[in-house]
N, C-alpha and C positions, 0 to 999 in steps of 0.2 A: 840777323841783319837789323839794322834801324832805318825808318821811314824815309830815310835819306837816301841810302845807300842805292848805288846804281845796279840794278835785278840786270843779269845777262844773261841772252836766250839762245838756245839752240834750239836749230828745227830738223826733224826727222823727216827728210821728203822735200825737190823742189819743183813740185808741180805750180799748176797754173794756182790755188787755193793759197799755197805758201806763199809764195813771190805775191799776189794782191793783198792778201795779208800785212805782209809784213813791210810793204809800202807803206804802210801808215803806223810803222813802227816810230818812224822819225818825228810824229806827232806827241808820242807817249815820253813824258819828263824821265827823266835816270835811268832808262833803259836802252841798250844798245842789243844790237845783233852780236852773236861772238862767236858763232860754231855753225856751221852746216854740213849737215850730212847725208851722205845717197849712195846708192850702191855704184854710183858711177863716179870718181874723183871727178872726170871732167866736170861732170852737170853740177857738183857741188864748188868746183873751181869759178865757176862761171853764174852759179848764182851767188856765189860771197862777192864776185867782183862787181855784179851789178848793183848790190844791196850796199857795200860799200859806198860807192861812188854816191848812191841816192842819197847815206845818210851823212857825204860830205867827210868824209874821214880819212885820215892817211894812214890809219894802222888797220887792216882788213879782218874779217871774218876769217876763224881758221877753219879750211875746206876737208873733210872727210870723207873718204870713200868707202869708209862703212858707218851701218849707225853704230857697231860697239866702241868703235874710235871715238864717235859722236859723244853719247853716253858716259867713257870714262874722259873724259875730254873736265879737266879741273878749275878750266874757265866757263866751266855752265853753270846757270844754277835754274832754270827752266826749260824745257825741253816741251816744244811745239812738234805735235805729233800729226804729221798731213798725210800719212802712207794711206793706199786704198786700207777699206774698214777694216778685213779680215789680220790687216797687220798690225793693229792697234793695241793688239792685248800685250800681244808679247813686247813690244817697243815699252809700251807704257809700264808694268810691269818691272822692265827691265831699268828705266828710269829710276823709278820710286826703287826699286834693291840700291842705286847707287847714291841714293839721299837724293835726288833730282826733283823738282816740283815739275809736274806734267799740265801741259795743256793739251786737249784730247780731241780733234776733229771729229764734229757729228758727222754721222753716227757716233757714239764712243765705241762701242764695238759693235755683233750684229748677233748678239744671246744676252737672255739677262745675267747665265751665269759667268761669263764672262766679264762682263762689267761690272757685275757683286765681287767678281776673286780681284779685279783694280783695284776698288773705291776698299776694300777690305785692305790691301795692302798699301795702300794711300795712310788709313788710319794706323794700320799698325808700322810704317813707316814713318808716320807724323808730317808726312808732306803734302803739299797743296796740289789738288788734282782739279778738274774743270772739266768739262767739256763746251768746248767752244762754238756755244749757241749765242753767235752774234746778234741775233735778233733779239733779245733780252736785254742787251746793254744799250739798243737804240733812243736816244732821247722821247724820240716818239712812244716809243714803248714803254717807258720810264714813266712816262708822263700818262699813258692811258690805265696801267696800273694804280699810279697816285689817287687818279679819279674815281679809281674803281673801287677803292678804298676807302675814299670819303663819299660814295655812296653818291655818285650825280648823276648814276642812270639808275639807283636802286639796287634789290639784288638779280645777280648776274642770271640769268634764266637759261639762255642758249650763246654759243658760240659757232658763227659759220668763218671755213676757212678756204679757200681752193687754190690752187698751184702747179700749174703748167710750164713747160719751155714757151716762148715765143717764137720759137721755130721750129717746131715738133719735126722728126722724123718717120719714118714708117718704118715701126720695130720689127718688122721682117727683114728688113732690110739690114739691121744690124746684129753686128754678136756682143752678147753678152757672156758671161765668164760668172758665175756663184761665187767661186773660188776667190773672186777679185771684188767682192761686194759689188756687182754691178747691178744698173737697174734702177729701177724709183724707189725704192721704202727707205733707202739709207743714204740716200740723196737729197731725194724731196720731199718724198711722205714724212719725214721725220718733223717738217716743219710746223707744217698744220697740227700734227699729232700735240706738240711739246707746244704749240703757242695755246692749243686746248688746253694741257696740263696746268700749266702756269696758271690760271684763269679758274677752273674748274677740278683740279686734283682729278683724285685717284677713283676712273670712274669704277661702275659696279657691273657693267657690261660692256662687250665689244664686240661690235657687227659689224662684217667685214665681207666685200664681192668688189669682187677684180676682174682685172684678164693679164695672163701668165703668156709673156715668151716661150719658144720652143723651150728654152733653155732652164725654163725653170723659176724665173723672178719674174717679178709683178712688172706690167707699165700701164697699169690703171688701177686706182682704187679709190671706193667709196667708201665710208666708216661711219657708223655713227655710234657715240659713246654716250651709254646710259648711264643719268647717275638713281640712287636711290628716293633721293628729293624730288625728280621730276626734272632735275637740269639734264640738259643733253647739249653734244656740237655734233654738228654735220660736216663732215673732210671729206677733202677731192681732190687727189694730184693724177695726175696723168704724165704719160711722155711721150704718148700717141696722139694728145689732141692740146692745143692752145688754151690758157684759162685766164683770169683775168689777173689772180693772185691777187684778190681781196679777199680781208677778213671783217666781220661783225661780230660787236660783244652788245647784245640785248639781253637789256635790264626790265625790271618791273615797271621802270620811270622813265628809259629812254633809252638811247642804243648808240654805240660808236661805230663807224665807220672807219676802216683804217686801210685807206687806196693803196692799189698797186702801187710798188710789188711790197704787199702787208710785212715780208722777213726785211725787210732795207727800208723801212716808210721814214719819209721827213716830213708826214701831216698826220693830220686825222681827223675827220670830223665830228661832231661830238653834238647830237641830237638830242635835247631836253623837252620833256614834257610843256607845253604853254608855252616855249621859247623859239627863237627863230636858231636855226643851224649855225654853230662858232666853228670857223676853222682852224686848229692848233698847228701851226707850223715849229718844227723840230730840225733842223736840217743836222746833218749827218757831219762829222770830222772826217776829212780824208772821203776816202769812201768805202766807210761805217763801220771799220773793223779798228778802229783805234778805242774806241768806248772800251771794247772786249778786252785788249792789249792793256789798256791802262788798269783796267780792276786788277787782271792777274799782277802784273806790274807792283801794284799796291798793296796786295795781299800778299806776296811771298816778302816784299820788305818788311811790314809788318810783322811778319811771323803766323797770320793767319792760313789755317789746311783747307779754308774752305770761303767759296765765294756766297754771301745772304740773295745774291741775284741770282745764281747757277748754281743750286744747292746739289750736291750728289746725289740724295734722295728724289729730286725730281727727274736726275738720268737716268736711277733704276725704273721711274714710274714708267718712262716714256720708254724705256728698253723693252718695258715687260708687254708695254700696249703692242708696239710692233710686234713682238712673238706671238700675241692670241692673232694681228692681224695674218702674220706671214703664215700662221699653223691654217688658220679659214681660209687660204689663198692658196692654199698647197705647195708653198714656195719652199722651193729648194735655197738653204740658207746652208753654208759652209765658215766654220767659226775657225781663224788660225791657229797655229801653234801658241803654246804658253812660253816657250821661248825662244831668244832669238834665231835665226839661223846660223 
């Protein structure tokens, strides 16, 4: 493909994550929706027709009632993977066998070796893989990186993260499913974790205390990740209790602030040593998932397998950190099939 060329996407899944998504597909230059697919024709009937309409078009998304239709479907050349986690390996996988470039819903999967045998078959397939960690592409986040880089708090010493619902439920009260990736770590805790990674790499310890559902998965946890320097972040998601979902990156010389809710931010504040507090305003395209959409966009027309923003080696890092968390948590983790059903 050349820089030009118009990238078309297929999505695997039309839940609530797909359909917000891809709302702000009609933001991204040369790129159209062109396939959907679900185990159910209807619901994929019905989400081409809505995506359609939004992006003003008279020739519709074609609807599939499976993802293997999806998949060998000859008018895709990206495939946006939204299925709960445990189906992501084998979706993805199956992608990449048919020359398809993958975008991966975080979690990317819910093992490391699971995401090792993707990103392995990503390379050895020569296709573009991702996981679609929208908070990476946010300007705000863009912008607190830059800084971070040219050293305007110094160097990075600690990171605090935390991550709540606003509406929290009483996890007794609900069922969860292993089997269906359900629960906080592949939800929420991923966030805190991978905006520490980004920031801080690959720490050298991980300490990890929760409290586990009957059923086996976390809906609380605290973390804190050691590095061998003396850096450390402190993480907290819950889905038992409200939080404020800020983050702080403290430096030797001063510290960012990056307000609710830190994975979607359109500010941040930016506290220097001897200086009075600058507020950086970032606001968001759409709402916030076109950033993401457009790199992928840009990198499979290029001919680029890999995003310099969502590098695949930072999804193994952040795979591997959940697994020491979920192994200290005692959580019961159920990894999918390798292929389709």
């Amino acid at each position: 493909m050349n820089a030009d060329a118009i990238v078309r996407w297929g999505v695997a899944g039309t839940g609530s994550i797909a359909d917000r998504a891809l709302r702000d597909l009609t933001l991204v230059p040369n790129a159209v929706l062109s396939a959907v697919g679900s185990r159910s024709l209807e619901r994929a009937e019905r989400f081409a027709a809505t995506h359609t309409a939004l992006a003003g078009r008279r020739k519709g998304a074609i609807a599939h009632g499976s993802y293997r239709d999806l998949i060998n479907d000859s008018t895709v050349d990206v495939v946006y993977v939204t299925t709960p986690h445990p189906q992501h390996r084998a979706l993805a996988l199956a992608a990449l066998a048919a020359g398809k470039a993958v975008l991966v819903e975080k979690s990317f999967t819910v093992t490391p070796a699971a995401t090792r045998e993707v990103v392995a078959a990503a390379r050895m397939a020569g296709c573009f893989a991702m996981e679609a960690m929208w908070t990476r592409f946010c300007p705000a986040v863009v912008r607190l990186r830059q800084l971070v880089a040219d050293g305007a708090i110094g160097e990075v010493c600690t990171v605090t993260a935390d991550l709540g619902p606003r509406h929290p439920v009483d996890p007794r009260s609900q069922s969860y499913d292993p089997a269906l990736g359900d629960g906080l770590l592949f939800h929420l805790g991923v966030y805190p974790m991978s905006f520490a990674q980004m920031l801080l790499g690959i720490p050298e310890r991980v300490v990890a205390h929760g409290v586990l559902h009957d059923s086996g998965i976390d809906v609380e946890e605290s973390v804190l990740l050691r590095y061998a320097d003396g850096r450390s972040a402190l993480l907290f998601a819950s889905l038992r209790s409200p939080a404020p979902g800020e983050a702080r990156v403290l430096g030797t010389r001063g510290w960012i602030q990056v307000p609710p809710r830190f994975h979607y931010p359109t500010r941040m504040v930016l506290h220097r040593d001897g200086r009075d507090a600058e507020v950086i305003n970032a606001p968001l395209s759409g709402a916030g998932y076109a950033h993401e959409l457009m790199e992928v966009s840009q990198c499979v027309a290029s001919g680029n397998t890999e995003s310099d923003i969502m590098p695949l080696a930072d999804t193994i890092a952040v795979q591997d950190i959940m697994a020491m968390v979920a192994e200290q948590l005692g959580m019961q983790v159920i990894e999918g099939p390798a292929e389709l059903e």
